[in-house]
C-alpha positions in Angstrom: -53.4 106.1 3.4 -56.0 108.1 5.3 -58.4 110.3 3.1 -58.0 114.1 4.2 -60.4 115.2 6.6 -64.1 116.7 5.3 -65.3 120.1 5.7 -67.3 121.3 8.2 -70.5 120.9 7.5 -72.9 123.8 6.9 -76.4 124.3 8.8 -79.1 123.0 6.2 -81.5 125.5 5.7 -84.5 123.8 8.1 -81.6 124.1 10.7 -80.7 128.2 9.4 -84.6 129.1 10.0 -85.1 127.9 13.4 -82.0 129.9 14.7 -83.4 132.3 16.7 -82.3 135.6 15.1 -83.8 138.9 16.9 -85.4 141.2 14.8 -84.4 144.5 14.4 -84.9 147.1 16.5 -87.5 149.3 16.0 -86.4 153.2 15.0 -86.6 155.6 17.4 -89.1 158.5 16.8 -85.9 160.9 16.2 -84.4 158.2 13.8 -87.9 158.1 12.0 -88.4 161.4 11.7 -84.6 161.8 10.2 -85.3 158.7 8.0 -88.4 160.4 6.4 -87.1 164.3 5.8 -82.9 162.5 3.9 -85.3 160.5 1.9 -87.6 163.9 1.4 -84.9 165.6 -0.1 -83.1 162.8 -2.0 -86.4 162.5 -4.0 -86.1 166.4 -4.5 -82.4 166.5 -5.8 -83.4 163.2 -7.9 -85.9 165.6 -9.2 -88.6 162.3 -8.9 -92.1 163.1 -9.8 -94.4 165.1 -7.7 -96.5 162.0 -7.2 -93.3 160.0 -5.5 -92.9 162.8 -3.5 -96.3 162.8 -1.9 -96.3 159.3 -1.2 -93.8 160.4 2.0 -97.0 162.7 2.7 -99.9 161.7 5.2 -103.0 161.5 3.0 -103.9 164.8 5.2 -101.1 166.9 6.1 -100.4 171.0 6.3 -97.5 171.7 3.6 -97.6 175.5 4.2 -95.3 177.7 2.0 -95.8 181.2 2.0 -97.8 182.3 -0.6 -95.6 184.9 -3.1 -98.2 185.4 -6.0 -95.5 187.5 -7.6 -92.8 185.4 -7.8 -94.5 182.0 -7.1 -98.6 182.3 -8.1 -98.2 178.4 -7.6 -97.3 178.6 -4.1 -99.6 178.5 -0.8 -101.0 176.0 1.9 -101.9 172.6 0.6 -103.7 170.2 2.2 -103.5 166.8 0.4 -100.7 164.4 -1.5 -102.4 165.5 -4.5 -102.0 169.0 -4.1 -98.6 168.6 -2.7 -97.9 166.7 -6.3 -99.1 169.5 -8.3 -97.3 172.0 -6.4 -93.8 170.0 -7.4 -94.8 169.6 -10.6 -95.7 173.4 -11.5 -92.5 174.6 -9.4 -90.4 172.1 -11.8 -92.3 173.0 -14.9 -92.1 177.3 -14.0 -88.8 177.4 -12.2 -85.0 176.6 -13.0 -83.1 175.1 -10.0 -79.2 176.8 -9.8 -77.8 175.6 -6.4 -79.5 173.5 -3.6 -77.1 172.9 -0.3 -78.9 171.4 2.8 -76.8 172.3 5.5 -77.8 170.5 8.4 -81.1 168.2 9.6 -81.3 168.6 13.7 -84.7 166.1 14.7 -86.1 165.5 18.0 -88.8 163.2 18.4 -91.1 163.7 15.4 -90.3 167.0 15.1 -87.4 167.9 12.5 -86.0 171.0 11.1 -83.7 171.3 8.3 -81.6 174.6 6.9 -80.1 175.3 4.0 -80.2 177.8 0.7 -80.9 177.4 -2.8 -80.7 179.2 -5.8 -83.7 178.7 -8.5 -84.5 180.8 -11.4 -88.1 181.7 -12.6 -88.5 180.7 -15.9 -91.3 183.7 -16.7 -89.2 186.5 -15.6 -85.8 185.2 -15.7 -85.3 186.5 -11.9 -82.9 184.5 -9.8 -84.3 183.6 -6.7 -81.7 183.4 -4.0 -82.8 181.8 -0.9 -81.9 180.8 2.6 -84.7 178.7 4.5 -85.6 176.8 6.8 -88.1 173.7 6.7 -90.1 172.3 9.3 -91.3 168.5 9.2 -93.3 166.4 11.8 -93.5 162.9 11.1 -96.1 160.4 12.1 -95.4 156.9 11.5 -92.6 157.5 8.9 -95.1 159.8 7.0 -94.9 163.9 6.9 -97.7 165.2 8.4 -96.3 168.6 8.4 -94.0 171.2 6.1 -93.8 174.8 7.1 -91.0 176.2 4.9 -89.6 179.5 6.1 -87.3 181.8 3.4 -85.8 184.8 3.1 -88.0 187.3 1.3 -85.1 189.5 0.0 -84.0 187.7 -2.9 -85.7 189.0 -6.1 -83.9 191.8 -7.6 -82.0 190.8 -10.5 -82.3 188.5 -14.0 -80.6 185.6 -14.4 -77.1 185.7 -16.4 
């Protein structure tokens, strides 16, 4: 009687490593850019710390929010991760966020824009801020070197329920 046959025999792993496997292809500077602004605002609806949120900053960047001293005194053009860390952290400490819908993220090359609206209660007043903007990235080597954030301006004139 014949013994049944053996398995096939698998690659040992000296034989595994010298395969020659490409690597991956590099991203595009569209599919960077996209890369860098979902992972942007999955840290923001995580509601990570303002510090994990600058690390996707260049050390130097323009974040430029319109400055609104009467509904956001914190607000204005920063210049540095650690600015852009204390901006998050004062907006979380001194506002309420309601609603937050992204609507759509359209990239070319390193330059990406992204729409949406949100809804965000300040804490002081009790106003409800209801917003529809627009941000504007650019993205050097998987790092934001740029957000200009564009918002309506009509949305302060009632409390919050």
């Amino acid at each position: 009687m014949s013994s049944p046959p053996s398995p096939p025999s698998l690659p040992s792993a000296s034989s595994a490593s010298s395969a020659s496997i490409p690597p991956p292809e590099p991203l595009t500077a569209s599919e960077a850019t996209r890369r860098a602004v979902r992972q942007y605002f999955e840290l923001v609806k995580a509601r990570r710390p303002g510090a994990e949120l600058a690390a996707l900053f260049s050390p130097t960047l323009l974040w430029d929010i319109p400055r609104n001293s009467l509904a956001i005194p914190w607000s204005g053009p920063v210049h540095n991760r650690e600015q852009v860390a204390d901006f998050i952290d004062q907006h979380r400490l001194r506002a309420q966020p309601k609603r937050f819908a992204l609507h759509q993220i359209l990239c070319e090359g390193r330059q990406a824009i992204a729409t949406g609206e949100l809804e965000t209660v300040i804490k002081a007043t009790g106003v409800l801020m209801r917003v529809d903007f627009a941000f504007h990235f650019t993205v050097e080597d998987g790092l934001i070197t740029q957000l200009k954030i564009y918002e309506s301006t009509y949305p302060l004139d009632e409390p919050a329920p």
